[in-house]
N, C-alpha and C positions, 0 to 999 in steps of 0.2 A: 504494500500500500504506500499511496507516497503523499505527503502534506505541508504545507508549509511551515520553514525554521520554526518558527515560535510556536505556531499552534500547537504543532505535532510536542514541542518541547512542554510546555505549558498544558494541553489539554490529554493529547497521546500517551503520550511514554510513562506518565504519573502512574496508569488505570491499567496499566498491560496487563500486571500481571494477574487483575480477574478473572480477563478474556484467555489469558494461558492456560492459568487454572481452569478454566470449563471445558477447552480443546486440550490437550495434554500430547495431543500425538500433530500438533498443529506447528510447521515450522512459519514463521512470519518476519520480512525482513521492511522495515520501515524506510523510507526513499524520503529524506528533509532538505528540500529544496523550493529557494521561493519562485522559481523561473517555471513559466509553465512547462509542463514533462508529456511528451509525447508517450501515449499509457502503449500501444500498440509495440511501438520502436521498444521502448523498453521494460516489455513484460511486465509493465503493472495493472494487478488486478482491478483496484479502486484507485481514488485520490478524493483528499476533499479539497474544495475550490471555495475560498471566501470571495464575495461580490458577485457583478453581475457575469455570465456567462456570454463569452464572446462567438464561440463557438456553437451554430446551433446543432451540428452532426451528433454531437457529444449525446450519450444516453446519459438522464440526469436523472435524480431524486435530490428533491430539498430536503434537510434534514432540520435544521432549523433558525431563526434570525435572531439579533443581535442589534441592541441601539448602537448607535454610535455617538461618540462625545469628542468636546474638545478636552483634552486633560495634560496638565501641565505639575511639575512639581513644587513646593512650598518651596522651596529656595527661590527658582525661578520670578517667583511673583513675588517676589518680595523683592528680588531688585527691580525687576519691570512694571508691578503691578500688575492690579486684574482687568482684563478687558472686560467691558458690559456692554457689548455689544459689538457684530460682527465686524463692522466697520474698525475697531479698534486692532484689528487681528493683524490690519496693515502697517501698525507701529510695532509689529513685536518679531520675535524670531521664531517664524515655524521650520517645524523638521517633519519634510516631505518624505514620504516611502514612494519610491519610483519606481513599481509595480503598478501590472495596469489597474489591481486595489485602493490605488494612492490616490495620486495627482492635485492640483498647483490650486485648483476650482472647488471651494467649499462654498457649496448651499446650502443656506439655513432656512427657516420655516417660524413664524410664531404667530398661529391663527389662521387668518387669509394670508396675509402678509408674506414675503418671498423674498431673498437676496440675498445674495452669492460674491463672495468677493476670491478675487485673485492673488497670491499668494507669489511671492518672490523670495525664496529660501536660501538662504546662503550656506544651508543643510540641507543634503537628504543621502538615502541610504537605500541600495538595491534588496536590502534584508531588513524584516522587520524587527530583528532582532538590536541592530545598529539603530533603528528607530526608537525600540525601548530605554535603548541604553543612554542616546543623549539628550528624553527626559529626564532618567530617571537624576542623570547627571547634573541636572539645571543649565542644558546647553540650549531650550527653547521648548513651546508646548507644539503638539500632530492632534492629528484629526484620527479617533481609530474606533475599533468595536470595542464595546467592552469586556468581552471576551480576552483583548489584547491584554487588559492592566487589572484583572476584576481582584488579585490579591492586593495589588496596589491601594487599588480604590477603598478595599473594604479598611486596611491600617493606615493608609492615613500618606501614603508616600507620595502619592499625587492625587490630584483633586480635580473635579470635574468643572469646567466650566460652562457660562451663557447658559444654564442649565434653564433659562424660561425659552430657549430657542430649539428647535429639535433636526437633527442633520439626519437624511435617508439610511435605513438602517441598511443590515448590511447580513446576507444571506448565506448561509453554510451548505452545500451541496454536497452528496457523492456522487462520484465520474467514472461511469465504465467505460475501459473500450468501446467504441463504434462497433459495429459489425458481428459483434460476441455477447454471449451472452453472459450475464454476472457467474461466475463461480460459486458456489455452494459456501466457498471460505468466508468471499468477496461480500455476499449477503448477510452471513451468520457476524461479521463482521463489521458490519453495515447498523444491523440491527442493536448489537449491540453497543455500538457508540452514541446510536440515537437515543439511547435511554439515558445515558451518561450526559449526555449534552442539554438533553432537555432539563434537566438539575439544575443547570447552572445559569 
């Protein structure tokens, strides 16, 4: 199965060993990469895929969504201050994830109301991992799921912002091969992440 850096680190690898324990005779090798992976080229069964799906060939199952936040850490905003609105987000230092997950265009929402400002980063990071690391660092606040930072969030390491504004959430998928059909593992595995995820 193959997933991106962090998720897989942060959501995956934590919970494996349930899913071992229930298959025992089940070999399983995990593929953590944030670049999309040709599933076919490189014999992977599944993949899970955060955001919108670009490809429509792909045989897909949602499994399930995720708000997204802007979230920065208490160092950070205490030299910069808090923004209170989107508009503000143009004096500050964001750290872009340069996946097609990412990008420079954050759209907010509060009510009717709609606007989106563009972003000019003097950070970003091909890995979401580089993206956690220079919030967590007070190197600037991103735009991500909550999924990305949710131990964060809960002790206190960074903090949610614009929290009366709401940014399009943000969709968790399994990805089979095209043309084939899911493997028995591929499913049994499927299944079982869906329950885990939905917990959270």
């Amino acid at each position: 199965m193959c997933a991106s850096v962090t998720f897989a680190r942060i959501h995956i690898a934590p919970v494996l060993g349930d899913f071992m324990d229930r298959h025992p005779g089940l070999r399983l090798e995990v593929v953590m990469d944030d670049r999309i992976v040709d599933l076919l080229e490189e014999n992977i069964d599944v993949a899970f895929r955060l955001g919108d799906l670009a490809d429509s060939t792909l045989t897909a199952r949602k499994l399930a969504t995720s708000d997204r936040l802007v979230v920065a850490s208490p160092a950070y905003l205490e030299r910069h201050g808090r923004p209170t609105a989107p508009s503000d987000l143009l004096s500050h230092e964001p750290i872009l994830y340069n996946q097609p997950a990412g990008g420079a265009v954050w759209s907010f929402r509060r009510g009717t109301a709609e606007t989106s400002v563009t972003l000019r980063p003097r950070l970003s990071f091909t890995a979401a991992e580089g993206v956690r690391e220079g919030v967590l660092a007070g190197l600037g606040l991103t735009m991500a799921s909550r999924w990305m930072f949710a131990d964060e969030l809960r002790d206190g390491r960074v903090v949610s912002l614009l929290d009366d504004w709401t940014l399009s959430p943000v969709d968790l998928w399994a990805i089979y091969p095209a043309g084939r059909l899911p493997s028995a593992k591929a499913r049994a595995f499927v299944t079982w992440f869906t329950g885990y995820i939905g917990q959270k």
